[in-house]
C-alpha positions in Angstrom: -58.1 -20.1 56.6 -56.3 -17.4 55.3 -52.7 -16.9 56.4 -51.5 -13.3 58.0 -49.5 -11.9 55.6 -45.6 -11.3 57.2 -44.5 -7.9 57.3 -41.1 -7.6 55.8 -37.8 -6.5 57.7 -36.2 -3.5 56.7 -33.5 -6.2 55.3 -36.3 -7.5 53.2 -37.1 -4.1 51.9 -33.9 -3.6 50.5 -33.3 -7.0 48.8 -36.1 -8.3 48.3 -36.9 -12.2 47.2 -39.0 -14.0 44.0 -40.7 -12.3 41.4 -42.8 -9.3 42.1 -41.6 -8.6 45.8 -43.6 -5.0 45.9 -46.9 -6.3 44.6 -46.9 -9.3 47.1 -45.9 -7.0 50.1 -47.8 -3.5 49.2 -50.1 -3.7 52.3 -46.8 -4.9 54.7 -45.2 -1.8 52.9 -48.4 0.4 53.8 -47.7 -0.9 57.8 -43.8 -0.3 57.7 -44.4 3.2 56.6 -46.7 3.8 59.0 -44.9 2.6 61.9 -41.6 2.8 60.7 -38.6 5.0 62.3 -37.4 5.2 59.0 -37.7 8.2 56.6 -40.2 7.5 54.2 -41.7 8.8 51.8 -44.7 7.6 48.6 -43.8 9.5 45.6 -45.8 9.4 42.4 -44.4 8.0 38.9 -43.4 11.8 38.0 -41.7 11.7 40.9 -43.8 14.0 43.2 -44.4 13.2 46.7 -47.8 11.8 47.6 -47.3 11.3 51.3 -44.7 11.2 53.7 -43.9 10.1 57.2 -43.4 11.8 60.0 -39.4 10.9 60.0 -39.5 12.4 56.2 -41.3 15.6 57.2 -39.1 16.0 60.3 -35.9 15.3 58.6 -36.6 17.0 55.3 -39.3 18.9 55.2 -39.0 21.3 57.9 -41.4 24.3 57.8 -42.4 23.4 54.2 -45.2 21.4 53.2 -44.1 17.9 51.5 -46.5 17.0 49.6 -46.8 17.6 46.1 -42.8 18.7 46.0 -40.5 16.8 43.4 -38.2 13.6 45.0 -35.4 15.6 44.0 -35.9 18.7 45.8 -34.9 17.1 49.2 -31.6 15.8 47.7 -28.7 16.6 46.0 -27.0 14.3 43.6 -24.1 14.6 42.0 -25.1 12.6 39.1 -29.0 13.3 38.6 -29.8 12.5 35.2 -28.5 8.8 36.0 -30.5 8.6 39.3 -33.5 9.7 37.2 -32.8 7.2 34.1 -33.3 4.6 37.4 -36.3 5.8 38.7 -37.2 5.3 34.7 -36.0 1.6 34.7 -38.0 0.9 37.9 -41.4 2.6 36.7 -41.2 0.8 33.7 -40.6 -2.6 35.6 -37.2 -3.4 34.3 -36.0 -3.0 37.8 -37.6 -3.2 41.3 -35.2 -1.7 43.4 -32.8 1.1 43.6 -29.8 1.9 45.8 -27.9 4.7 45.6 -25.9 7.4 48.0 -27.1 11.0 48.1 -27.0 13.8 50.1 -30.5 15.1 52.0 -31.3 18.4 52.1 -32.3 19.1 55.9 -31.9 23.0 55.0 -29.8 25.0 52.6 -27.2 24.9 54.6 -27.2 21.3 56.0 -26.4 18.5 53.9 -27.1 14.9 55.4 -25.0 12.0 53.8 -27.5 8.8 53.1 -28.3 5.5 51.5 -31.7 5.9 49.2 -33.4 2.8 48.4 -36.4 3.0 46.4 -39.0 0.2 45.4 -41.7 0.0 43.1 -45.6 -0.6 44.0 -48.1 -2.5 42.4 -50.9 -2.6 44.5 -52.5 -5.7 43.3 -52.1 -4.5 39.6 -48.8 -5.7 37.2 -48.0 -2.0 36.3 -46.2 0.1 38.9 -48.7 2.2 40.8 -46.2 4.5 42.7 -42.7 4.1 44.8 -41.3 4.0 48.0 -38.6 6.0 48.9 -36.3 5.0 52.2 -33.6 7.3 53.4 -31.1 5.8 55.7 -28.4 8.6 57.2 -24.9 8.2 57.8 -24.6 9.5 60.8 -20.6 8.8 61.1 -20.6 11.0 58.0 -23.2 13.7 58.8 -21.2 16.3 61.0 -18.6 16.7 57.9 -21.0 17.2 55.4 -23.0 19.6 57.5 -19.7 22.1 57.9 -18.4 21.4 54.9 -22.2 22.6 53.2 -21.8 25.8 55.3 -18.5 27.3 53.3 -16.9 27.1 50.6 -14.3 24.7 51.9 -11.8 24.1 48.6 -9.6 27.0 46.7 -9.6 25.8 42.8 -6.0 24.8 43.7 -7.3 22.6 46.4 -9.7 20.6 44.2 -7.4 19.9 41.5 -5.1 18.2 44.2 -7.7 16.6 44.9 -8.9 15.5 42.0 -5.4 14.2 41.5 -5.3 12.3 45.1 -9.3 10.7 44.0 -7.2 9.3 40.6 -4.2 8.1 42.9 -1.6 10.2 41.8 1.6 10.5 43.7 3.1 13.6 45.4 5.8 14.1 43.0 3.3 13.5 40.0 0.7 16.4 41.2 3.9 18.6 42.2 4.9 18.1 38.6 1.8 18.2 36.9 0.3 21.7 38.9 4.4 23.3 39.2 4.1 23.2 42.9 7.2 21.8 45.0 6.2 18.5 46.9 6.0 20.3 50.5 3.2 22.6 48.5 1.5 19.8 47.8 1.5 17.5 51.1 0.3 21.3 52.7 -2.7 21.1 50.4 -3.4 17.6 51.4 -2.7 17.9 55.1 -4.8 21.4 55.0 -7.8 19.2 53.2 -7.8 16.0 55.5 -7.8 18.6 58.2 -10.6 20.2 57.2 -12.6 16.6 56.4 -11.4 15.4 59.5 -9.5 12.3 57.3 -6.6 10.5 58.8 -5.0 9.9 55.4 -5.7 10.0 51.8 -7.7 6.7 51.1 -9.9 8.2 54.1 -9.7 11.8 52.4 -11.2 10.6 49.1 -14.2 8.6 51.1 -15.2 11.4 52.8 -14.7 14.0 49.8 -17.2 11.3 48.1 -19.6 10.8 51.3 -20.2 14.7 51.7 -21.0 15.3 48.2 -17.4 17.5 47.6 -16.3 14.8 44.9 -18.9 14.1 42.7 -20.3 10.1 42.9 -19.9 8.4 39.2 -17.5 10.5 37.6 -14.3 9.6 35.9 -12.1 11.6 36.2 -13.3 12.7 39.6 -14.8 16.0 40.1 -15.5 18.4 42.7 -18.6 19.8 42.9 -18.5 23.5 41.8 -20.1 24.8 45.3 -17.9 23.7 47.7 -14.7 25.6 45.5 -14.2 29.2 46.6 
């Protein structure tokens, strides 16, 4: 007698165990989507989605239809090109798994911090048939990034400061550095952490990352042109 196969946690999903984890679980992957809270979606090998959920529709797609749109216009990502040489590594099998924070795009105007894992499909072939796409949301970040996508949030003055604060530069360094007194600069920072709702400056860089206002994988850190005025 044949034994049922298992259908895998979430947990599984995301780390998965042994050699060829997607082509040994495609049908539990088939049921997980289907059932699933999670967003979800089945994108094709250039990247265009073939079908999504109803959480991926809702969350994402809004009035617009989802199918046949590129991965990449429901997110923004600070560093695309290196998300995309991943999606490259795990369509040519060298890896079966991504993970990687981005920013959804419920709207134009409302960004939604998340964790995207991906995972490729073989559907009882070896070469990788399509991938599956999960978007978790930080919800603890979301409100942030939603207000701080509506404006403009930073001066140029404001970013550099910040830039400064991501690199761990003191007070009297960035007051040096940008010919500002030291009260002109703890304003700045007070004025920023205010406005990312950031009890200090460890907790000022984490969020400036979360939303999307620094710039993931880049040293030295950036700010993302559209939240400077």
């Amino acid at each position: 007698m044949t034994q049922a196969l298992a259908e895998p946690t979430y947990q599984e999903l995301r780390y998965p165990a042994g050699p060829s984890p997607a082509h040994r679980h495609a049908d539990a992957y088939r049921s997980l989507f289907e059932r699933s809270g999670i967003c979800m979606a089945s994108v094709d090998l250039a990247l265009r989605v073939q079908e999504a959920n109803e959480p991926f529709r809702r969350d994402l797609g809004g009035a617009k239809e989802t199918v046949g749109r590129e991965l990449f216009d429901f997110l923004r990502v600070s560093t695309q090109t290196t998300l995309r040489r991943q999606f490259v590594r795990l369509i040519e099998g060298r890896n079966e798994r991504i993970t990687e924070r981005v920013l959804g795009l419920r709207s134009e105007e409302c960004l939604m911090p998340a964790q995207l894992t991906a995972v490729s499909i073989r559907d009882r072939s070896p070469l990788v048939s399509s991938i599956l796409v999960m978007l978790q949301w930080d919800e603890t970040a979301a409100d942030t990034a939603t207000r701080t996508a509506r404006q403009k949030v930073l001066t140029d003055l404001d970013a550099r400061i910040l830039q400064g604060v991501a690199m761990g530069m003191s007070t009297v360094n960035l007051a040096a550095k940008l010919y500002l007194s030291r009260q002109g600069v703890e304003y700045h920072v007070a004025t920023m952490m205010k406005k990312l709702k950031a009890p200090n400056r460890a907790a000022l860089v984490s969020r400036a990352y979360a939303t999307g206002v620094l710039s993931a994988g880049m040293w030295p850190p950036v700010v993302a042109q559209e939240f400077i005025k």
